[in-house]
N, C-alpha and C positions, 0 to 999 in steps of 0.2 A: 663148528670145530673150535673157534677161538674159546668161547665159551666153556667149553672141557677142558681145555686149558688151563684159562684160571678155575678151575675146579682143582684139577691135579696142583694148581698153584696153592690153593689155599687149603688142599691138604699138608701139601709140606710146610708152607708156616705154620699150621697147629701141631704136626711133627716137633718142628725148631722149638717152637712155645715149649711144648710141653717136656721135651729133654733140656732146653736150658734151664726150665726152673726146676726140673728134679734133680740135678745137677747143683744147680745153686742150694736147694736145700740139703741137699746133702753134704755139702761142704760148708754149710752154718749150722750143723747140729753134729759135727763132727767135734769130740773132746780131745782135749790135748793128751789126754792118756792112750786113747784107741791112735792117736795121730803115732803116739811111742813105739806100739806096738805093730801096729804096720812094717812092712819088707820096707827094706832098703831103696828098691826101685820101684815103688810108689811115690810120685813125685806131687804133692797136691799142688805145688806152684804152678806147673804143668797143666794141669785139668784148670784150675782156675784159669791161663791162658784159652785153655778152650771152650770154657764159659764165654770168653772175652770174644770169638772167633764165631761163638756160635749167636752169637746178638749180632755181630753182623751180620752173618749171612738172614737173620732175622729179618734185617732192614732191608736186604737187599729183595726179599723174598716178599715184603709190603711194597715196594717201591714199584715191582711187575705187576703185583696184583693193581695198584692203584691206577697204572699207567693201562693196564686191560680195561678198568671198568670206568674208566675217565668219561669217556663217552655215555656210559650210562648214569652216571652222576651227575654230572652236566643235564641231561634228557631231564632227571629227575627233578632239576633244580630251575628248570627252562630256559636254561642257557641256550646259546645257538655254537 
């Protein structure tokens, strides 16, 4: 059971990965003309916030996974 777990775990870090950096690119290949041209309550300061929010929860989501398979890395390494 633990084991499924960090599976489910390291689905959602590849989740997190993969929408903070399309995220991140998409707000570095954003021009200042399309930036003009956007509504009023499109706030990109905001999403960059949550670029900011989502690397954390990034870290936090390595941190379970590494703390799950501690034991098996240890085994690997021949620790006791």
């Amino acid at each position: 059971m633990k084991n499924l777990s960090i599976l489910v775990y390291i689905f959602s870090f590849l989740i997190i990965l993969n929408s903070n950096l399309l995220l991140r690119k998409y707000l570095n290949t954003i021009t200042d003309e399309e930036k003009d041209k956007m509504p009023m309550y499109i706030d990109l300061d905001l999403w960059k916030r949550y670029e900011f929010l989502g690397w954390f929860l990034f870290g936090i989501a390595f941190i379970i996974i590494f703390l799950g398979l501690k034991k098996n890395i240890l085994k690997l390494f021949n620790y006791n």
